[in-house]
Each structure stands twice: as structure tokens, then as C-alpha cells.
N, CA, C and O atoms as a DFTB+ gen file, in Angstrom:
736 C
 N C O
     1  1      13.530      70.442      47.590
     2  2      12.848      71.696      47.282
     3  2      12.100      72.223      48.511
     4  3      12.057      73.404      48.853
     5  1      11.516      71.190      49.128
     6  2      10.676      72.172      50.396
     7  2      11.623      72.297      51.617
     8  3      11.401      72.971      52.624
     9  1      12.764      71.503      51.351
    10  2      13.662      71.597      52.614
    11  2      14.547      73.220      52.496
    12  3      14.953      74.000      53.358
    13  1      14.585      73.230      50.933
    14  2      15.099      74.726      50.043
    15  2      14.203      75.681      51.018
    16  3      14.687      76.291      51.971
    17  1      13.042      75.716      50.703
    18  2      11.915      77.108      50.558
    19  2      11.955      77.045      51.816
    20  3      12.510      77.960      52.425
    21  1      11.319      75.843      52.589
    22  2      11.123      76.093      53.921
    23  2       9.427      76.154      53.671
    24  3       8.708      76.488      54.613
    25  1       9.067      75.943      52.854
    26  2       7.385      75.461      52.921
    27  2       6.834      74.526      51.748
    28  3       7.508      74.235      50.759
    29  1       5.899      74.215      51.911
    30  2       5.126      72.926      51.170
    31  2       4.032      73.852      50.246
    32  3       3.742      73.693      49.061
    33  1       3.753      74.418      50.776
    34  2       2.474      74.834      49.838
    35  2       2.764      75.133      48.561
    36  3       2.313      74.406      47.675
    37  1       3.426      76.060      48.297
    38  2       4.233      76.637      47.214
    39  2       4.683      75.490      45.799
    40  3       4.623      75.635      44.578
    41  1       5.190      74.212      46.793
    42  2       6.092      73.155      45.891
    43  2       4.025      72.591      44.937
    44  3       3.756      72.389      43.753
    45  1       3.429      72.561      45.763
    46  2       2.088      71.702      45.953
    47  2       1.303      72.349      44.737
    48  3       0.679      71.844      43.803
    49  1       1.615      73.878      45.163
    50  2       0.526      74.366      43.830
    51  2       1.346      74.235      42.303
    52  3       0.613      74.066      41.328
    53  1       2.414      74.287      42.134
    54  2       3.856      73.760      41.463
    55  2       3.438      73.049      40.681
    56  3       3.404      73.219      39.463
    57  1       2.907      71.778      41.559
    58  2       2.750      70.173      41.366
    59  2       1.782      70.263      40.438
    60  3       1.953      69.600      39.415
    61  1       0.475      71.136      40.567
    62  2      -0.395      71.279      40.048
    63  2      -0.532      71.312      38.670
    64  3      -1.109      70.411      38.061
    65  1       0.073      72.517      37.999
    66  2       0.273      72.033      36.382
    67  2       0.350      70.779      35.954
    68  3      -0.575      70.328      35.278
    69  1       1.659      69.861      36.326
    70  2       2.511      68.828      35.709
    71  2       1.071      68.025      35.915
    72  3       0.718      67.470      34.875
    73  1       0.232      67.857      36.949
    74  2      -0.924      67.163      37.384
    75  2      -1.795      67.309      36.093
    76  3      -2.369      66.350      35.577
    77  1      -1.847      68.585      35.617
    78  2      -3.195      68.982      34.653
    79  2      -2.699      68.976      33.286
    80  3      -3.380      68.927      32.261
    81  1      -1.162      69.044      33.412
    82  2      -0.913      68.916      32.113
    83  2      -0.494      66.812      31.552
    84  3      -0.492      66.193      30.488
    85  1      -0.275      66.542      32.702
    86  2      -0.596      64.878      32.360
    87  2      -1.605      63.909      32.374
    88  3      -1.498      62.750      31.973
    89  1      -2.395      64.340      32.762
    90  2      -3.506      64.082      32.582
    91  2      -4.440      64.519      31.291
    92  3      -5.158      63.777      30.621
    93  1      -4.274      65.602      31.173
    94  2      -5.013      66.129      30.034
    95  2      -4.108      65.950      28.460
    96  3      -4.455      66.362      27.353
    97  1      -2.830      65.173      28.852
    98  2      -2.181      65.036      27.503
    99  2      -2.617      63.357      27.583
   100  3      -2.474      62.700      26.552
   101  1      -3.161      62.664      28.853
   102  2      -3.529      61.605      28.700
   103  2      -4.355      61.252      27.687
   104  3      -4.116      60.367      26.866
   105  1      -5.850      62.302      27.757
   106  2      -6.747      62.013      26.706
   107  2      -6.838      61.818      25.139
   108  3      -7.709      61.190      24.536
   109  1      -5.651      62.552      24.558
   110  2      -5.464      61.876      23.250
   111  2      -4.466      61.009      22.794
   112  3      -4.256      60.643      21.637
   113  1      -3.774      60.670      23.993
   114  2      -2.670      59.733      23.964
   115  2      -3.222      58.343      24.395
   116  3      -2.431      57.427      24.175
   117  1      -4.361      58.000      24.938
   118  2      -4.674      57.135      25.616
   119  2      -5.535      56.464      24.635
   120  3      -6.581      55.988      25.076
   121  1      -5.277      56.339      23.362
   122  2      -5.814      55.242      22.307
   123  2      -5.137      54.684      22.139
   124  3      -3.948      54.949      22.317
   125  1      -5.872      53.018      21.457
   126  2      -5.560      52.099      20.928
   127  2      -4.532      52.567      19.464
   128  3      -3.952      51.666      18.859
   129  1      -4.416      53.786      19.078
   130  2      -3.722      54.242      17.698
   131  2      -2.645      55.350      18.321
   132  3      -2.103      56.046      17.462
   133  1      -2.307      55.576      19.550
   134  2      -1.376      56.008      20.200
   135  2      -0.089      55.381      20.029
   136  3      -0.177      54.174      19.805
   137  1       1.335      55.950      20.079
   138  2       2.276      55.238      20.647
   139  2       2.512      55.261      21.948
   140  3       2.529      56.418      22.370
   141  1       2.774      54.142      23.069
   142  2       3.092      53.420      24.127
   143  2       3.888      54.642      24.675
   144  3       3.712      54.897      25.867
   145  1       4.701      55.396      23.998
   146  2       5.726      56.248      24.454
   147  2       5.315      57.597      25.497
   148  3       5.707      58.007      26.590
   149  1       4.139      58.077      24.322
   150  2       3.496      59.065      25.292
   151  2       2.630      58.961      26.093
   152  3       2.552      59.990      26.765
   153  1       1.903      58.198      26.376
   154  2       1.194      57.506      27.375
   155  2       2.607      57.723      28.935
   156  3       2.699      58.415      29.949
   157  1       3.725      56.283      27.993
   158  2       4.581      57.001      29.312
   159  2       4.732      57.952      30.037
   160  3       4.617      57.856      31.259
   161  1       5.177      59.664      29.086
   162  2       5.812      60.792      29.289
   163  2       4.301      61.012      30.289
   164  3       4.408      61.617      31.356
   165  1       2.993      60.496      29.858
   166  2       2.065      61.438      30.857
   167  2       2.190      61.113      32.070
   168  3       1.915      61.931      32.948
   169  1       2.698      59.654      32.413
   170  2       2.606      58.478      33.527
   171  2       3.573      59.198      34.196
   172  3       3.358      59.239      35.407
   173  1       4.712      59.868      33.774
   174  2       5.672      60.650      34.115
   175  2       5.426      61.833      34.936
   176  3       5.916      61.928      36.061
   177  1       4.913      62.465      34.578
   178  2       4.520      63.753      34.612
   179  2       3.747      63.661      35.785
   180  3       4.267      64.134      36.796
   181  1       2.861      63.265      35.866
   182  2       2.057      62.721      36.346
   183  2       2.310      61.647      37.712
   184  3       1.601      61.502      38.708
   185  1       3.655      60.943      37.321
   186  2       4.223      60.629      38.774
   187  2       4.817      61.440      39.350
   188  3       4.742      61.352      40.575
   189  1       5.483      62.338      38.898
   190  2       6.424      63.648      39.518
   191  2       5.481      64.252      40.497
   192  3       5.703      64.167      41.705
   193  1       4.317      64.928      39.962
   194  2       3.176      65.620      40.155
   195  2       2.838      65.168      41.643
   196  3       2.890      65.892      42.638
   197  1       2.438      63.659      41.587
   198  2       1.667      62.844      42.223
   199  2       2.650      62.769      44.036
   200  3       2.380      62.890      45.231
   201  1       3.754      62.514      43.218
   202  2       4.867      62.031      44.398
   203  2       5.291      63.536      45.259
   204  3       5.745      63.466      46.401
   205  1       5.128      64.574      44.719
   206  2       4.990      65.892      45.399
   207  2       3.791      66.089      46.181
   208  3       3.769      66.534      47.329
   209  1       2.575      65.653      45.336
   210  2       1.749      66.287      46.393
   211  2       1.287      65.242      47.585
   212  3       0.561      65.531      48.537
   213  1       1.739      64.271      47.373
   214  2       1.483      63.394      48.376
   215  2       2.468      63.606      50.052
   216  3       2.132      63.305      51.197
   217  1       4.038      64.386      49.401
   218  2       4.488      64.539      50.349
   219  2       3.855      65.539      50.906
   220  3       3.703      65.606      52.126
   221  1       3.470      66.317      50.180
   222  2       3.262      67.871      50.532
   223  2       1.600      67.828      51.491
   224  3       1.385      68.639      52.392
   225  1       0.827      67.017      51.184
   226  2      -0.063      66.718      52.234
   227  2       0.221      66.116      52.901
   228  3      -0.492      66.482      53.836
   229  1       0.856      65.245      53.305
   230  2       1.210      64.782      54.647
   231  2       1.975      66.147      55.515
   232  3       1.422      66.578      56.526
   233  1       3.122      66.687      55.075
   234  2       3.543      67.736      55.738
   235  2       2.471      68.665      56.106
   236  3       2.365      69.167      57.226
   237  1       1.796      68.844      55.266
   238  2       0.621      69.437      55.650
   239  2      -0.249      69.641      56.660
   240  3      -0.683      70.710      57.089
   241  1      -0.435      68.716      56.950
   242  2      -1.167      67.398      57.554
   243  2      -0.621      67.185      59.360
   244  3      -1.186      67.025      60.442
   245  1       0.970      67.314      58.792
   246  2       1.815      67.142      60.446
   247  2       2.108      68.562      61.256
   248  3       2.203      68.848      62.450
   249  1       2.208      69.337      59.971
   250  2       2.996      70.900      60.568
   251  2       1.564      71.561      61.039
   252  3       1.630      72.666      61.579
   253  1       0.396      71.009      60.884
   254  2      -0.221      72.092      61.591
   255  2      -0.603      71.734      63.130
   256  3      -1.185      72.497      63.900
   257  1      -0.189      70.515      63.399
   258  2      -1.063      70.011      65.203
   259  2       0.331      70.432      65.572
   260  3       1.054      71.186      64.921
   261  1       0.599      69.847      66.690
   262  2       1.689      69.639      67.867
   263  2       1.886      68.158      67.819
   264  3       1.173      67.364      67.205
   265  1       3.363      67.771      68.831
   266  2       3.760      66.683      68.843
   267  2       2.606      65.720      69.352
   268  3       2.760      64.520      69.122
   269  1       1.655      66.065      69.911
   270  2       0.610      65.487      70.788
   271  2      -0.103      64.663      69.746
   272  3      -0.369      63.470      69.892
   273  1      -0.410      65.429      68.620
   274  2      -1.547      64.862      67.784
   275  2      -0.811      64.695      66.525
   276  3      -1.309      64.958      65.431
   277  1       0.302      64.283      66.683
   278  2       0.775      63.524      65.210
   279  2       0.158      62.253      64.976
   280  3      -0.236      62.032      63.831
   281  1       0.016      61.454      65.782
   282  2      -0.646      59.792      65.449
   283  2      -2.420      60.289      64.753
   284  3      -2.940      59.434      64.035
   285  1      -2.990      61.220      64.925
   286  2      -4.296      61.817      64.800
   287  2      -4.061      62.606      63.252
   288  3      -4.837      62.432      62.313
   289  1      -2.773      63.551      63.183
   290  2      -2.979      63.949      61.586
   291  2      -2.583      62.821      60.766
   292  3      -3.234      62.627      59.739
   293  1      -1.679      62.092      61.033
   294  2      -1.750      60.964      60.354
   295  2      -2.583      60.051      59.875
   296  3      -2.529      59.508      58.772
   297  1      -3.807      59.801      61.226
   298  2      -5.100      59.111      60.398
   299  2      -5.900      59.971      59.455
   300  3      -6.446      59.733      58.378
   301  1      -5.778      61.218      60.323
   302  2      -6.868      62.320      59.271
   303  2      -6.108      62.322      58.005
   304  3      -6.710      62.841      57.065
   305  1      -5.022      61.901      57.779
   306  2      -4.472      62.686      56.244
   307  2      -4.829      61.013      55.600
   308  3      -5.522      61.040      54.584
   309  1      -4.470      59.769      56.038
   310  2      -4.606      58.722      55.685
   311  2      -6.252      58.415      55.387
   312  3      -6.604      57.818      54.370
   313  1      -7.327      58.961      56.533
   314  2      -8.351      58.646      56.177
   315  2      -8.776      59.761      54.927
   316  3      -9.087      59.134      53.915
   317  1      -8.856      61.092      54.765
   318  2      -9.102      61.590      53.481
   319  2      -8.356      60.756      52.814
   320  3      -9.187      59.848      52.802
   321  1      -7.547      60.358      52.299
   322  2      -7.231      59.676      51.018
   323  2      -7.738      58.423      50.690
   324  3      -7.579      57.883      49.596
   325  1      -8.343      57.964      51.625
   326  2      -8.509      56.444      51.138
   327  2     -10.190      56.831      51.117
   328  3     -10.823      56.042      50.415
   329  1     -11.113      58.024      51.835
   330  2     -11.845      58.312      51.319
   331  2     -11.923      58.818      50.111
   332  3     -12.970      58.499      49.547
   333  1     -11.203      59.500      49.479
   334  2     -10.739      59.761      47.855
   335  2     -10.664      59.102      46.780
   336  3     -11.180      59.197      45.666
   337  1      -9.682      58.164      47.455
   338  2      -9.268      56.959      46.749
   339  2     -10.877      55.961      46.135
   340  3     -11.099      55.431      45.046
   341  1     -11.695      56.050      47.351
   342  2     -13.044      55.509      47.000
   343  2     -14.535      56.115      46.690
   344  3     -15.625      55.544      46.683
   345  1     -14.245      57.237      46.482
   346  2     -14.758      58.060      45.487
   347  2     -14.635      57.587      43.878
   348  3     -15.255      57.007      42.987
   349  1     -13.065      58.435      44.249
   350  2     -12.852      57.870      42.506
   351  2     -13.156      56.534      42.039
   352  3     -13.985      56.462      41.131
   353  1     -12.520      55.189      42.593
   354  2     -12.616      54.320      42.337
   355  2     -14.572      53.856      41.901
   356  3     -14.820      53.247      40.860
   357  1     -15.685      54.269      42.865
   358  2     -17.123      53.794      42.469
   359  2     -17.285      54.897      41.280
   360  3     -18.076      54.475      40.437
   361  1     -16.776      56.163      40.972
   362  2     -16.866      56.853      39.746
   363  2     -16.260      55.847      38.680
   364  3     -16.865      54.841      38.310
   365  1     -15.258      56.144      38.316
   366  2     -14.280      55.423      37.481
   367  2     -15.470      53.718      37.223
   368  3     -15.963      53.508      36.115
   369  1     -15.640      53.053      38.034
   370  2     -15.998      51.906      38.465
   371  2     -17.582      51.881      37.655
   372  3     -17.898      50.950      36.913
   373  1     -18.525      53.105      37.950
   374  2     -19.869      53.274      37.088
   375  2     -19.370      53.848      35.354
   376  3     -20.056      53.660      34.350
   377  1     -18.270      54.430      35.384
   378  2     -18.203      54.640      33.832
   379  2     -17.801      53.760      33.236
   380  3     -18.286      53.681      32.108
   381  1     -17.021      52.941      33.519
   382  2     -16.661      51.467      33.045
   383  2     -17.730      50.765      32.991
   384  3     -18.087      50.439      31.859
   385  1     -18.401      50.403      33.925
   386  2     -19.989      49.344      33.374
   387  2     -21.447      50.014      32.150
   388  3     -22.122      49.340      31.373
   389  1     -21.510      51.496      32.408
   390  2     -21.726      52.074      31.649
   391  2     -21.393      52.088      30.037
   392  3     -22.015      52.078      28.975
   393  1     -19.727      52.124      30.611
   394  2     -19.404      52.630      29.140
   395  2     -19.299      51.127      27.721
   396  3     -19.665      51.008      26.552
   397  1     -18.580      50.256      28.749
   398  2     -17.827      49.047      28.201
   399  2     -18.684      48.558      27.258
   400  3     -18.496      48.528      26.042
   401  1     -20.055      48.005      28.142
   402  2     -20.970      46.964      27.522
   403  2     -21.460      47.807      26.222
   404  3     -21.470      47.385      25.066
   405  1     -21.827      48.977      26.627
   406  2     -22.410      49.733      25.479
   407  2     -21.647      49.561      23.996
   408  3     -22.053      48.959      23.002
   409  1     -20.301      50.358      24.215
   410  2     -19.134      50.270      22.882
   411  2     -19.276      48.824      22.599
   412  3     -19.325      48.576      21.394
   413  1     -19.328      48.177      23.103
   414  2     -18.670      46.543      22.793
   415  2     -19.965      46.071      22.030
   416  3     -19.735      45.230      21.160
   417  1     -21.108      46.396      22.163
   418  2     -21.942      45.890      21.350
   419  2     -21.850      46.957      20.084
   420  3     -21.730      46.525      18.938
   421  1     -21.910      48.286      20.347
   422  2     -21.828      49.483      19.158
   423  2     -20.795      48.689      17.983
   424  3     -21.126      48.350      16.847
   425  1     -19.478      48.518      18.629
   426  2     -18.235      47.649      17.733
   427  2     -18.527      46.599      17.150
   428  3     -18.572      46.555      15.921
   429  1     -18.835      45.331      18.083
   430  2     -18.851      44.458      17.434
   431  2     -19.488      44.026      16.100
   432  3     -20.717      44.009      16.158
   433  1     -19.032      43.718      15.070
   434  2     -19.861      43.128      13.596
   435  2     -21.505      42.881      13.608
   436  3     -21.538      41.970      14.434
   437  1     -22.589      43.053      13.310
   438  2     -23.810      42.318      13.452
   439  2     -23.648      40.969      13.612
   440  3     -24.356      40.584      14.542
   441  1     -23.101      40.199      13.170
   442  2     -23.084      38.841      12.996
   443  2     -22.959      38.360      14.378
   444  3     -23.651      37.433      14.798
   445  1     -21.883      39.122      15.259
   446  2     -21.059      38.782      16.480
   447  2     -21.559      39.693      17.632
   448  3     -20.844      39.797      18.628
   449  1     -22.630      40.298      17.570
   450  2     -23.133      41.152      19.214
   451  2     -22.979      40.412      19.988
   452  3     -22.048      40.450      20.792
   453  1     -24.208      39.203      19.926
   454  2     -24.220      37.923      21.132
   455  2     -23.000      38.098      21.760
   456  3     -23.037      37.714      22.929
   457  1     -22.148      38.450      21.475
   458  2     -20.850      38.002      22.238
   459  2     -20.601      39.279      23.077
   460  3     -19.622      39.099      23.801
   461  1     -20.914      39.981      23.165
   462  2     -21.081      41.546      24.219
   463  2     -20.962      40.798      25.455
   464  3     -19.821      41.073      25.826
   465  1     -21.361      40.182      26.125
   466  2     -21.622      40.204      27.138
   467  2     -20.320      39.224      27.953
   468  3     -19.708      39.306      29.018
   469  1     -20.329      38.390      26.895
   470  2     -19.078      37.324      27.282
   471  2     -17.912      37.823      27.375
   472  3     -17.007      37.473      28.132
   473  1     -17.924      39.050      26.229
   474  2     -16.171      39.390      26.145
   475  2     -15.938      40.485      27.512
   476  3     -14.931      40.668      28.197
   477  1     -17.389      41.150      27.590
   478  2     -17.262      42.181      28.746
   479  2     -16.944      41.399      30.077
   480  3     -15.930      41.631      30.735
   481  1     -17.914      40.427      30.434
   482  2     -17.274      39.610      31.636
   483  2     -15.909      38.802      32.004
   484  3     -15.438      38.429      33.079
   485  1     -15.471      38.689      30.641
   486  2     -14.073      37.842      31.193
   487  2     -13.194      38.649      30.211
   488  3     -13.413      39.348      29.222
   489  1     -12.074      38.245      30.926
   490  2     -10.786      39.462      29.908
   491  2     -10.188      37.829      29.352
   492  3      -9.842      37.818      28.170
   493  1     -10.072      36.688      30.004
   494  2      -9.214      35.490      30.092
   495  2     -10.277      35.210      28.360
   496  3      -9.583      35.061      27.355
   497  1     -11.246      35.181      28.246
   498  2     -11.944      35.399      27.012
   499  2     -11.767      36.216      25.896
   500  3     -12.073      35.540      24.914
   501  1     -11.376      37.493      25.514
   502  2     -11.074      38.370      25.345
   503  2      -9.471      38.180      24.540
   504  3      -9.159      38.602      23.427
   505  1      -8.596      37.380      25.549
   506  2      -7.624      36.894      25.472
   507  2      -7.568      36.379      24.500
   508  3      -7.001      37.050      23.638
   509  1      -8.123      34.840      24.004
   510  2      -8.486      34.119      23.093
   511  2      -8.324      34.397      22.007
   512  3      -7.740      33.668      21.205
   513  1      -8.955      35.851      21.667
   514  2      -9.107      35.943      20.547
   515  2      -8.120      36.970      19.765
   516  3      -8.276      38.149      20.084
   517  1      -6.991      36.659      18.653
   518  2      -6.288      37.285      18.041
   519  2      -5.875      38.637      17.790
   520  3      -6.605      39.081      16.904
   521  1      -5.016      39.516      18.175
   522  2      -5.181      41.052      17.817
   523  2      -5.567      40.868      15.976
   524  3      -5.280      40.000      15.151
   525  1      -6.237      41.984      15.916
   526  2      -6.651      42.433      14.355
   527  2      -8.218      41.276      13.946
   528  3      -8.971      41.376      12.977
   529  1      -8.254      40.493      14.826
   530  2      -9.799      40.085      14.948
   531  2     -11.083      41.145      15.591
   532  3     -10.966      42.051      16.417
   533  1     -11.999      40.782      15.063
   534  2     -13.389      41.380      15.181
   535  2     -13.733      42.133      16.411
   536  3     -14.045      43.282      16.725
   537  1     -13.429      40.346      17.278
   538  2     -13.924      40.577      18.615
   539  2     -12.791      41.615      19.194
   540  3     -13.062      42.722      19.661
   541  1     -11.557      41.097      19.089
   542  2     -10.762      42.241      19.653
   543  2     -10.719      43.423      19.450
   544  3     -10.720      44.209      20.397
   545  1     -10.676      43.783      18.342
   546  2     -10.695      45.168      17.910
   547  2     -11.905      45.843      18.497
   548  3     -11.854      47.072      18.553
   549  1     -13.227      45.103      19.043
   550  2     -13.930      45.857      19.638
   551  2     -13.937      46.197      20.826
   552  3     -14.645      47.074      21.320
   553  1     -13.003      45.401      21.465
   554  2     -13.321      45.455      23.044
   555  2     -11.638      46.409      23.303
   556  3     -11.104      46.757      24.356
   557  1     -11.273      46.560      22.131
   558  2      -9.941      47.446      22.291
   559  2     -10.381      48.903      22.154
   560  3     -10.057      49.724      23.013
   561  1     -11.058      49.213      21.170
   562  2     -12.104      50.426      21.363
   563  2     -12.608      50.715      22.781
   564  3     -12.315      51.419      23.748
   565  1     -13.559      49.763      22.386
   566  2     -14.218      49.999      23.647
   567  2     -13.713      50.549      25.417
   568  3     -14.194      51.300      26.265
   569  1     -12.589      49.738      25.315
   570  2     -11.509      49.924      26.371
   571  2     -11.500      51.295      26.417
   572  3     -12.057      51.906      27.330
   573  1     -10.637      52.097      25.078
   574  2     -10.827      53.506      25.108
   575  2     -11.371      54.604      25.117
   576  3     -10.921      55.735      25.301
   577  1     -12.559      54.153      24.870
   578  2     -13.898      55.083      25.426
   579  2     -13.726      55.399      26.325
   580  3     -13.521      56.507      26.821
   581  1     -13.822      53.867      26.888
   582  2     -14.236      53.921      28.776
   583  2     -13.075      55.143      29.164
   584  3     -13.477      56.251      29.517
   585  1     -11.554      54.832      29.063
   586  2     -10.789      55.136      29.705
   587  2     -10.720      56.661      29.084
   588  3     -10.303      57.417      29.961
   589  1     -10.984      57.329      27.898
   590  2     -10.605      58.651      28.082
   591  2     -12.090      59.367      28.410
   592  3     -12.285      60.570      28.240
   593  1     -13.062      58.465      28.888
   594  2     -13.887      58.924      29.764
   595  2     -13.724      59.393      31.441
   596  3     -14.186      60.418      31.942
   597  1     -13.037      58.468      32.036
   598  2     -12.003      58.613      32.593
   599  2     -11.299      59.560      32.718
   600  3     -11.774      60.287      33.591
   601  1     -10.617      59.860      32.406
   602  2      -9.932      61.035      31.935
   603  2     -10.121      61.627      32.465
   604  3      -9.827      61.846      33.640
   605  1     -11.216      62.533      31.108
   606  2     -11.943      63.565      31.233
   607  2     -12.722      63.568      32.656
   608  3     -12.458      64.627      33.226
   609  1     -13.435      62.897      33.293
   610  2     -13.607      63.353      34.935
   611  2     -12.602      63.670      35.462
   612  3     -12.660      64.824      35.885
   613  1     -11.027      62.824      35.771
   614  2     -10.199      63.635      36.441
   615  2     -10.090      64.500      36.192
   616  3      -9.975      65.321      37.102
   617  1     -10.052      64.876      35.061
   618  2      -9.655      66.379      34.541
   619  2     -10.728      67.551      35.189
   620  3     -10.361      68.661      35.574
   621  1     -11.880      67.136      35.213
   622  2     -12.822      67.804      35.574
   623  2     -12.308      68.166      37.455
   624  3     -12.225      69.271      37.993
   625  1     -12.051      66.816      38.056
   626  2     -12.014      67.108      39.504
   627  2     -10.750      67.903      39.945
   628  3     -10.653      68.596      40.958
   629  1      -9.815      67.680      39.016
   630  2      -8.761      68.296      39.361
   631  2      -8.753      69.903      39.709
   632  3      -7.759      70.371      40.265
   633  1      -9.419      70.403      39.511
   634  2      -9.300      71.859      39.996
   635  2      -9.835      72.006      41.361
   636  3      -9.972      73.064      41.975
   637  1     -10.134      70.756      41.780
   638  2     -11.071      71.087      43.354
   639  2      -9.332      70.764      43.934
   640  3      -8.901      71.596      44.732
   641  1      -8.731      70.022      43.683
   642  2      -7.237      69.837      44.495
   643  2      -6.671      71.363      44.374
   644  3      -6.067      71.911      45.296
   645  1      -6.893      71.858      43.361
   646  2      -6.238      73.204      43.530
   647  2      -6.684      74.233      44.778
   648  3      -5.961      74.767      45.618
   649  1      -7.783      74.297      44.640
   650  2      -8.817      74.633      45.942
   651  2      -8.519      74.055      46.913
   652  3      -8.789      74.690      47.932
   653  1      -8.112      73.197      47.058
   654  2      -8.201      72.585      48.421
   655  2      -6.738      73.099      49.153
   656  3      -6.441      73.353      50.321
   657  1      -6.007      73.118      47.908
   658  2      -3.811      73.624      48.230
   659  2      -4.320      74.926      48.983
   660  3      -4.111      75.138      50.177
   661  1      -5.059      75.825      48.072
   662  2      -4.994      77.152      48.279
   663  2      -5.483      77.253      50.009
   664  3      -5.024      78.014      50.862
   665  1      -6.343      76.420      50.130
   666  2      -6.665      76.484      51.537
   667  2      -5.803      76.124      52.534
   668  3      -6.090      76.334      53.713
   669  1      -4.916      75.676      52.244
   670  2      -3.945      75.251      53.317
   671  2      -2.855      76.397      53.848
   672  3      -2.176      77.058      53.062
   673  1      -2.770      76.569      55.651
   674  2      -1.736      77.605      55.789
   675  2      -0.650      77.502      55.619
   676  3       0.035      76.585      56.073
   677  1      -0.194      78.548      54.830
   678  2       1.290      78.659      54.361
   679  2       2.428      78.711      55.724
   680  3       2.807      79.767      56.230
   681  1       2.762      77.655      56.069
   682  2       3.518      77.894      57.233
   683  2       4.973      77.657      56.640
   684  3       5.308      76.976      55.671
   685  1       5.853      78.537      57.642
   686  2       6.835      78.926      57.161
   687  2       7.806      77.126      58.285
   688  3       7.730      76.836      59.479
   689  1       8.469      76.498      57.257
   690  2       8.453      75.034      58.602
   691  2       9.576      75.153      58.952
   692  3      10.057      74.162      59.501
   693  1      10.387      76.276      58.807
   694  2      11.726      76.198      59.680
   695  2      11.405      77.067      61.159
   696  3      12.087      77.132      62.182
   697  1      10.446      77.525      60.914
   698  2       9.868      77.979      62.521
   699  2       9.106      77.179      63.156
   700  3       8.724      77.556      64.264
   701  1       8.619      75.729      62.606
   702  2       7.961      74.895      63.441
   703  2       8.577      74.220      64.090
   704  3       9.363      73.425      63.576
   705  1       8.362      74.354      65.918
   706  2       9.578      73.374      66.842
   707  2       9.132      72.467      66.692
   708  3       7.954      72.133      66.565
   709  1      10.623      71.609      66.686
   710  2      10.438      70.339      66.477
   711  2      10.536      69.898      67.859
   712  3      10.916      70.605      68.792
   713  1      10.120      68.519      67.941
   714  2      10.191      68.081      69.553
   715  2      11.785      67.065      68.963
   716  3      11.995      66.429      67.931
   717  1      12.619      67.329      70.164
   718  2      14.099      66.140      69.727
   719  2      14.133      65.283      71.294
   720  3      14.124      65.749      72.434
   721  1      14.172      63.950      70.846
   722  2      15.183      63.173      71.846
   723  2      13.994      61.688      71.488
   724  3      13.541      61.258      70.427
   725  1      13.852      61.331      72.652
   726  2      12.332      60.149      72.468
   727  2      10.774      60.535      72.252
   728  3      10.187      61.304      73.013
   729  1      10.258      60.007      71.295
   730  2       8.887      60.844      70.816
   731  2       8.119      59.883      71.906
   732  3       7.152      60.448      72.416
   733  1       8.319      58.759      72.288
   734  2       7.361      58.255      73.500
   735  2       7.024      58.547      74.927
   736  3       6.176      57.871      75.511
């Protein structure tokens, strides 16, 4: 497709829907009373999405320096993402400790709170105990809180990626010279 058009931007903002629409079909698919199936179709969607715009920033990323500073957009496009990447991850990372311990005591039976803390620290614990039991059924909830909490922030951040496409120059890349023979 971008080898078609002859630009990236275009494919990128494209990408964008399938991005907002898998994600946001994540949130009511992403229960414990879900079928497995649509969860997939979002994972789908959502990889399509993902695997576009990843090319599409790197091209991004290369078509605007010269042959000089390709090793340089390469870190810059590599270092935003793994700055990204760790964003999300200490977000994601505070709604989970937030969210977990909380549900897991809300769920669990009176009889069985004490156990909040044990089932939250180990999953190999957690394990143990039978689907359609107490303890499980709470920390299976609970799971889903957390995660269509989750969610819902991506969903929220996702419109700054849109912002960010729009900012990028639309270069037309069959007019960008290429350098040919040895790049060293």
C-alpha cells in the first residue's frame, strides 16, 4: 500500500480507526463472561493497525534526514518508542496495583479476605485454587477491572497518536533520492 500511494502518512491515519476501533471493542469483550473469540478479532484488528503504524513511523522517521543521519533517525524513532513503551507500561503498572488488591478484597467472601494479599502476590497461588471456587472467581474479576481499566486509558491516549500522524510531512517518497551502491 505505501509502495502503491507513494506515501506513509495517509496508510498511518488509515491505521488509526482499526487502532480505535480494537481497542475500544476490547472493553466489553475483555471479561471473564466474554467469548475467547472476540477478544481475538480485537487482537486482530489491532495487530493490522499496530503493524502499519509501526512501519509507517519508521519511514517516517528515515524519509525526512538524508543518507547522513539514518543511524540518528533510527535511534530517535527507536528511542521515542521505548520512551512510550515506558510510559505506558508505569501507567498500566499503577492501575494494576491500584486496582487488583482493591477488587480482590471487594470479591472475595467475608470469611476469605485474609487471603487478598496472598492471591494478589503470587499467581503460582492463585493457580491452586479450582475454576468456579471463591478465591478464583475473585481474582478473575478482579483481573477484569484492572484490565478494562486499561483499556479505557488507551482509549483515552489514543487520539494524541492521531495528533502526532497529522503532524508529520506528507512527503511524496518516490521523489526521495535514494543513495544506491555501498551505504559505508
Amino acid at each position: 500500500l505505501i509502495r502503491k500511494l507513494g506515501r506513509f502518512k495517509s496508510p498511518a491515519l488509515a491505521a488509526m480507526p482499526l487502532m480505535f476501533l480494537g481497542t475500544g471493542l476490547m472493553i466489553p469483550f475483555r471479561s471473564p463472561t466474554s467469548h475467547i473469540g472476540y477478544v481475538i478479532m480485537c487482537e486482530i484488528l489491532k495487530a493490522i493497525a499496530g503493524g502499519t503504524l509501526v512501519i509507517c513511523h519508521q519511514i517516517a522517521g528515515l524519509a525526512t534526514g538524508n543518507h547522513e543521519t539514518v543511524a540518528v533517525s533510527f535511534a530517535l524513532v527507536g528511542l521515542g518508542s521505548k520512551i512510550g513503551s515506558g510510559i505506558g507500561a508505569a501507567i498500566s503498572g499503577a492501575i494494576w496495583t491500584s486496582t487488583v488488591p482493591e477488587y480482590l478484597e471487594r470479591y472475595l467472601p467475608e470469611d476469605r479476605k485474609y487471603k487478598a494479599a496472598e492471591l494478589y502476590g503470587s499467581l503460582a497461588t492463585v493457580l491452586e485454587y479450582p475454576m468456579g471456587t471463591p478465591e478464583r472467581e475473585a481474582v478473575i474479576r478482579a483481573y477484569g477491572v484492572a484490565q478494562k481499566r486499561m483499556l479505557v486509558v488507551g482509549l483515552l491516549v489514543l487520539p494524541l497518536a492521531v495528533v502526532g500522524i497529522a503532524m508529520w510531512r506528507d512527503l511524496q517518497l518516490k521523489r526521495v533520492h535514494q543513495v544506491r551502491g555501498n551505504v559505508f
